[in-house]
N, C-alpha and C positions, 0 to 999 in steps of 0.2 A: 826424146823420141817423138817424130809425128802423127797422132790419132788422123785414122783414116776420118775423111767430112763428115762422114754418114754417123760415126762414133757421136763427134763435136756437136752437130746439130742434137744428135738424143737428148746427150748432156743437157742443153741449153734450155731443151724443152721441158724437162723436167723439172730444171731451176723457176720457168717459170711458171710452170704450172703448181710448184711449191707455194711459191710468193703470192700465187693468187690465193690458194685458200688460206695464206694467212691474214692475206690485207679481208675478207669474206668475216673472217671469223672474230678480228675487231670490229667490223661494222652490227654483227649479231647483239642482239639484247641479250646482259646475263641469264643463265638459263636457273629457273627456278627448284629450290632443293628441292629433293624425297622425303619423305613420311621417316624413310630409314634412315638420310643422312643426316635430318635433323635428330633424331632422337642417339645416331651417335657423332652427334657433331660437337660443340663446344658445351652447350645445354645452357647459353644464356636465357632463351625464353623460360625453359625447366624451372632454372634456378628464382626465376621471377616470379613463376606460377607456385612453387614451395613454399616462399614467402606469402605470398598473398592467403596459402593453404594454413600455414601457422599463423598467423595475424587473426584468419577467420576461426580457428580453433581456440584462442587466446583470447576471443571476445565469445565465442557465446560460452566459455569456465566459466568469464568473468561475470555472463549475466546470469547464469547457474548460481554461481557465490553469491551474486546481491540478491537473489531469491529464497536464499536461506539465511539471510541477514535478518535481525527484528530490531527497531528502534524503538530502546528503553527511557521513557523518561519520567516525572515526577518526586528524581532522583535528591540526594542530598550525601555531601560525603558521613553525614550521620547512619543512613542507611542503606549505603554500595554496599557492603558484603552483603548486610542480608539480604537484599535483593537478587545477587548475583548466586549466594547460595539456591535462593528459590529458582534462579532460572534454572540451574544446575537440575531440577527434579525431571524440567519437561525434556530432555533428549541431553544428549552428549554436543558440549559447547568445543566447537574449534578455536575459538576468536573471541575474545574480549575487545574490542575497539572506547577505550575511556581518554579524552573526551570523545563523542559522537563530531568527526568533521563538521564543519559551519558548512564549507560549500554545497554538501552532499545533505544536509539536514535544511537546505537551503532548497534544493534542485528536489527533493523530496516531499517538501512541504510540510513540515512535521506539526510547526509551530499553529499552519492555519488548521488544522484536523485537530488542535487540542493541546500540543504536546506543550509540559510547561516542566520548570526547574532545571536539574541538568539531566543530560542523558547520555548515555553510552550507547553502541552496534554490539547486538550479541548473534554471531552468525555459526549455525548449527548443522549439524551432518547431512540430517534431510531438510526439504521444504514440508513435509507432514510432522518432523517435531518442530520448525519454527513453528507451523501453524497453532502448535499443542501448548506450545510454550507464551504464543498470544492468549489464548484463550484462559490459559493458566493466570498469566501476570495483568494482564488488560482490568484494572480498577478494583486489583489486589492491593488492600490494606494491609502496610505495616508500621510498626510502632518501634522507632530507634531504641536498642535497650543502651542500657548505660555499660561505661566499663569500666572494669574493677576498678582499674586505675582513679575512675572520677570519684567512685565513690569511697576511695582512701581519701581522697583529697576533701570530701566533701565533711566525712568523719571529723578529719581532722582538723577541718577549719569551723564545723560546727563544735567540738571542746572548745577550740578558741574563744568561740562566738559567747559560749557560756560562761568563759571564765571572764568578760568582756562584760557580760548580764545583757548581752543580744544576738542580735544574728551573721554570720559570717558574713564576710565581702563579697564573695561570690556568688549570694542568693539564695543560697543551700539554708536547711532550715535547721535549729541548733540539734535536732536529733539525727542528723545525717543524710534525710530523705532529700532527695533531687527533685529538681522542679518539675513537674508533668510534661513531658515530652508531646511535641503536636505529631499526627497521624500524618505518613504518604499517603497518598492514592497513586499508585502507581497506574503508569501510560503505557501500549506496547500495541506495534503496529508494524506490520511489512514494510519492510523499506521500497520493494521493485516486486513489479510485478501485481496479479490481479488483488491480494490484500492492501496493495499498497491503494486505492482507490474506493475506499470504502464511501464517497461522495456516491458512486455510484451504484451501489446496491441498498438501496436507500429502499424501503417499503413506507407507504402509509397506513395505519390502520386507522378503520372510522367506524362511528356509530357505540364505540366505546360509554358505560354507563361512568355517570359523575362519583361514583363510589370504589372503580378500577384504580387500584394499586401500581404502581412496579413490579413489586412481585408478579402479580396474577397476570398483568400483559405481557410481564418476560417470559414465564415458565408458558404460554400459550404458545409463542412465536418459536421460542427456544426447539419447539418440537420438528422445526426444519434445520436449526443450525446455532452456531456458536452467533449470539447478538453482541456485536462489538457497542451500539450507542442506544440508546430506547431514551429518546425525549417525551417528554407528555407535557405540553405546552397550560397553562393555567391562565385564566383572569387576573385581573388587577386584585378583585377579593379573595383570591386564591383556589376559588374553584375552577376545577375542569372541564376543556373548550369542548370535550367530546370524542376527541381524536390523538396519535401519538406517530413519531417516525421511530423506525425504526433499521439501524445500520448494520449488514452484514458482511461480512469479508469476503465473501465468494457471490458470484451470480449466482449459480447451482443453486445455494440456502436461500437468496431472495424471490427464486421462481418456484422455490419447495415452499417458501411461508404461503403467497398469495393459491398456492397448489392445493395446500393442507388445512390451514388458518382460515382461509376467507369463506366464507357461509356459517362458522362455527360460532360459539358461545364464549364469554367470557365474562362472567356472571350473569345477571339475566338478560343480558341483549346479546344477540348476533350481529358481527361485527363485518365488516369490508374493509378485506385488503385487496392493496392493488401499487403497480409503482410510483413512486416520490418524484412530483415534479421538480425541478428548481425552479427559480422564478421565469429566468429566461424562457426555458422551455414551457413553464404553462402560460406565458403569454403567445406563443406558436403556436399553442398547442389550440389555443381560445381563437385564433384569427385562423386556424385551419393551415398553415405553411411549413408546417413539421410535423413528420412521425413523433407523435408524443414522449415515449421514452427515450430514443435518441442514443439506443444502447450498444447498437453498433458504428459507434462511432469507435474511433481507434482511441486504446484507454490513454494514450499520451495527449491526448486534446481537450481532457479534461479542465473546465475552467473555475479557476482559484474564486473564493467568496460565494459561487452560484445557490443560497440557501436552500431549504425548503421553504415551499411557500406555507404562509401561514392561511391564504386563503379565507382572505377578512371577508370576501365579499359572499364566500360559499359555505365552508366547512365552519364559520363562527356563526354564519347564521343561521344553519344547522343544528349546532348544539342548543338555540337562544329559543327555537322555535320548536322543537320534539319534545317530545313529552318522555320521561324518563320510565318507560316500561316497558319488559319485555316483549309486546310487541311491536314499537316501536323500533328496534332492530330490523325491521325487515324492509324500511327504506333504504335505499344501495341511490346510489350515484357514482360514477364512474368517473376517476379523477383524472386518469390519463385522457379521457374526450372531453373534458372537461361538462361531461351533465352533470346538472345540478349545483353546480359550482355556483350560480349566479342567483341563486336563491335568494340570499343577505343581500 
């Protein structure tokens, strides 16, 4: 049938006013999703953000777990149980790790802070019973006992030894007695974390008299906190320089000694504490180009070997030159600015 013209043209018109907004609508830039189409749309980004969400949960368990970690050493397979029993007192142990990883006893630094023999990871419920359980183990003496087994053995190779008219092979002595066993000293230190830098909470104390003990400077200092190290440095003839460092596991306890300790007595001098340079730092510290202490520094920058200084030129000529009497305690010199330092 024939469409009237007027019909044909509509048609036609329509067709292309069709084709225009489609060729309009290729030429358009994609149009950018919604808030709502993304969130119901495939969920690639989601799915990427979830991951990156467990990964960052999955590291800071893991840095949780190495802060309740303690690295055990001064160890010997003579005395693992019993040591591990004694850890056993300070908290409820999750984890036995024997041996102690190299890489991570490596990346830790165990060996420069001390740490000798073999050593094991003992990682515990809290960080407040690892703490408990350093303080516990940290230059606890133990003495390997023997077992039964050796000393059947030892029995019965000391009859021999007698029926022989001397002593067994084995060293045992012909009434059965075993040879004196040597003493641990046992090691024990934070793996991660602010124990694990005990370089850094370093105190000095000075004006100490030539007759100060161990005893008497530890149970002094002690009244701020657990003393992981107390050196008391001596002369060549054995007498003491005057002074002693002293290492704590927490800032807290090293800002509580110099808080508590420093003006006080500890036989008949008064003593000055104040913080432990290492050398680096008190050569800064001496030419005025660094905040003395250096203590907010990030504890990861910490640098391996940095001593304490021994301070030949100040604190030995201190001791060489004061007169050892209670009021002689009452000269102070300030180590961090380094006064008095230059006295020697």
């Amino acid at each position: 049938r024939c469409r009237p013209a007027g019909q044909r043209r509509q048609q036609q018109q329509q067709q292309e006013e069709q084709q225009q907004q489609e060729e309009e609508q290729e030429e358009q830039p994609p149009r950018k999703k919604s808030k709502q189409e993304k969130q119901h749309g495939k969920g690639g980004p989601q799915m990427a953000g979830g991951a990156d969400a467990v990964t960052a949960g999955a590291s800071a368990a893991q840095k949780h777990h190495m802060q309740r970690a303690v690295a055990l050493g001064g160890l010997s397979p003579a005395v693992l149980h019993q040591a591990i029993a004694l850890a056993r007192r300070a908290g409820k142990l999750e984890e036995v790790v024997d041996p102690f990883p190299k890489d991570l006893a490596d990346k830790a630094h165990l060996r420069p802070d001390g740490c000798h023999g073999d050593a094991v990871m003992l990682v515990y419920e809290t960080v407040a019973q690892a703490a408990a359980a350093i303080a516990m183990l940290h230059n606890a003496k133990i003495k390997p006992s023997a077992a039964p087994q050796g000393k059947k053995a030892a029995k019965k190779a000391g009859k021999k030894g007698d029926k022989k008219g001397g002593e067994a092979d084995n060293g045992a002595k012909s009434d059965g007695e075993t040879p004196e066993q040597p003493v641990h000293v046992l090691w024990a230190r934070q793996v991660t974390g602010e124990g694990a830098h005990v370089r850094k909470w370093r105190v000095i104390v000075r004006n100490l008299p030539f007759s100060a003990t161990d005893a008497s400077v530890r149970a002094a200092l002690q009244q701020a906190g657990f003393v992981w190290e107390l050196t008391m440095p001596r002369a060549e003839d054995g007498k003491l320089r005057g002074f002693a460092f002293a290492a704590y596991t927490t800032r807290a306890h090293a800002e509580k000694a110099i808080k508590v300790v420093n003006g006080t007595k500890i036989g008949p001098r008064m003593v000055s504490v104040d913080w432990a340079l290492g050398k680096s730092q008190f050569e800064a510290a001496k030419k005025g180009t660094e905040a003395p202490s250096g203590l907010d520094s990030d504890l990861e920058e910490e640098s391996e070997g940095d001593d304490d200084v021994d301070m030949e030129g100040g604190i030995e000529g201190q001791e060489d030159g004061e007169a050892q009497d209670s009021e002689g305690g009452d000269e102070e010199a300030s180590v961090s600015t380094g006064e008095g330092d230059s006295k020697g």
